[in-house]
C-alpha positions in Angstrom: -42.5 -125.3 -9.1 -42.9 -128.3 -7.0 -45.5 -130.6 -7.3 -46.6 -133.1 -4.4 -49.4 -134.4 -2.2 -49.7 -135.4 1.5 -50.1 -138.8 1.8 -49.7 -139.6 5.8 -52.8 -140.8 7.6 -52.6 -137.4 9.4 -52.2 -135.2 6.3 -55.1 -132.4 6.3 -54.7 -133.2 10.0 -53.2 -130.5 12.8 -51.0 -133.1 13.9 -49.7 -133.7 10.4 -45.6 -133.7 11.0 -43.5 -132.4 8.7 -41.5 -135.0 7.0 -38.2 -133.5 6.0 -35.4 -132.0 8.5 -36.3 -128.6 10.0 -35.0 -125.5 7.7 -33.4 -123.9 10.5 -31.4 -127.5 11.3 -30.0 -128.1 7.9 -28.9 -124.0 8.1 -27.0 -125.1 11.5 -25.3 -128.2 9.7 -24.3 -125.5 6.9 -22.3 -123.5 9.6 -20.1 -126.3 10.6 -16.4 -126.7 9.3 -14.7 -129.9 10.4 -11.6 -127.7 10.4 -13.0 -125.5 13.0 -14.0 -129.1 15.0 -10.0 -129.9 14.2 -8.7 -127.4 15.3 -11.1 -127.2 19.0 -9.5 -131.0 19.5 -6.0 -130.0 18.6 -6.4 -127.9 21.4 -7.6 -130.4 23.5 -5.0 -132.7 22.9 -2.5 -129.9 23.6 -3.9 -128.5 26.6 -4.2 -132.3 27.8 -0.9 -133.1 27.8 0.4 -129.9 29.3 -2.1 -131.2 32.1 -0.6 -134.7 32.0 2.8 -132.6 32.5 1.7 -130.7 35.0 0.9 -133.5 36.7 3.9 -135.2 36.4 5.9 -132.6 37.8 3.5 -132.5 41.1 3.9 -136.0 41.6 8.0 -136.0 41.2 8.3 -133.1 43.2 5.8 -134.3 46.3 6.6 -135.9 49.2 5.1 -139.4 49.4 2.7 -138.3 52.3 1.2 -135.4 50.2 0.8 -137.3 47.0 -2.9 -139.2 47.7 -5.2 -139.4 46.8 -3.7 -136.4 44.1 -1.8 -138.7 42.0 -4.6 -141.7 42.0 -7.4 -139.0 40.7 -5.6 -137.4 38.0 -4.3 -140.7 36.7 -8.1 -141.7 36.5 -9.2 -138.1 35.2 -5.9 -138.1 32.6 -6.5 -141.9 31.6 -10.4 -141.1 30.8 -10.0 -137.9 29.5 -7.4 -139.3 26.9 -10.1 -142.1 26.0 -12.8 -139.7 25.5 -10.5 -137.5 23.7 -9.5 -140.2 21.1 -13.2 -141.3 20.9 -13.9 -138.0 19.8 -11.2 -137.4 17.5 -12.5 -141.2 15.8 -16.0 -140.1 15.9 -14.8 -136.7 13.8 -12.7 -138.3 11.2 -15.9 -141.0 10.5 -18.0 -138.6 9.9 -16.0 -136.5 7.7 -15.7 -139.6 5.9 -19.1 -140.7 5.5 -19.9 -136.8 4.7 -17.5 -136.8 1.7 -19.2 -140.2 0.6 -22.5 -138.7 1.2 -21.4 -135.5 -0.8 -20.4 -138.1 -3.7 -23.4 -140.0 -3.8 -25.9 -136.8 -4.4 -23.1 -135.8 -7.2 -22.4 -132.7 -5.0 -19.1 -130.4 -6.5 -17.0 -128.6 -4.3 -17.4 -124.7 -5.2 -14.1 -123.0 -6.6 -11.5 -122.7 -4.6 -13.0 -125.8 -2.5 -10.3 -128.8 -2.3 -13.2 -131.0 -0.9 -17.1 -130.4 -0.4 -18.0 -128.0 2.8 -20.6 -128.6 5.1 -22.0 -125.1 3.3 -21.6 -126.0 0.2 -24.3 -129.4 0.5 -26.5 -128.5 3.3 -27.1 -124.7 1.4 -28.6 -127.1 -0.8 -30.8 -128.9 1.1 -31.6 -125.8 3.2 -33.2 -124.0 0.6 -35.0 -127.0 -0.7 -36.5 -127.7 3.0 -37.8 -124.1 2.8 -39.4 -124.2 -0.5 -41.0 -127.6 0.4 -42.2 -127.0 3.8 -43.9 -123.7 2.6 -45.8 -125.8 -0.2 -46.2 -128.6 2.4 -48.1 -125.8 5.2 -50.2 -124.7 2.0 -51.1 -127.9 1.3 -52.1 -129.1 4.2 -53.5 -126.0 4.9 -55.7 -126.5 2.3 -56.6 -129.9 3.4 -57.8 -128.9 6.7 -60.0 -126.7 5.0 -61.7 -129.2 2.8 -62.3 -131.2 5.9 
């Protein structure tokens, strides 16, 4: 099973912190699909440009007197919201990217039926291991605090 020591200057020590992610955190991470996060900014992207639409057709259709401070706002909320949007939609495709290279690095195979490595797939992985280690870890230092 595993084999390991505390070595921190607070091990044996009630403030000892554990060293690894949290179980419960690398679970989460194993619940994420970057299709589901896709698909949520497809959506966006859709239901942004109906707004930009939308607001097109206000401003053609309004008289000039009716159209401030309307037309200024929603050029500034449309403009930012496009930014963000596109920020977003970078930030998502990066770190897909440096997942997969992650993925390849620790030699991680998708399962069958898998055209790329899932989220599940490597943090599973790295959940149970947490768990395993952090119960040896509280034992451990457990013991530790005893023998001081």
């Amino acid at each position: 099973f595993l084999s390991f020591r505390i070595t921190p200057r607070d091990a044996g020590r009630e403030t000892c912190v554990y060293p690894l992610p949290e179980p419960q955190d690398l679970f989460q991470a194993s619940q994420m699909k970057f299709e589901d996060f896709q698909r949520d900014l497809r959506k966006l992207r859709k239901d942004l440009n109906a707004c930009s639409a939308e607001t097109e057709k206000v401003c053609r259709i309004s008289s000039e007197e009716n159209l401030q401070p309307f037309k200024d706002k929603m050029d500034s909320f449309l403009s930012q919201a496009k930014t963000e949007l596109e920020t977003q939609e970078k930030q998502l495709a990066d770190t897909q990217k440096i997942f997969l290279e992650l993925s390849t690095s620790f030699s991680v195979k998708p399962k069958a039926g898998e055209k790329e490595v899932s989220p599940n797939t490597f943090f599973s992985i790295w959940h149970e291991f947490s768990t395993d280690f952090k119960d040896q870890w509280k034992k451990q230092n457990k013991l530790m605090l005893q023998e001081r």
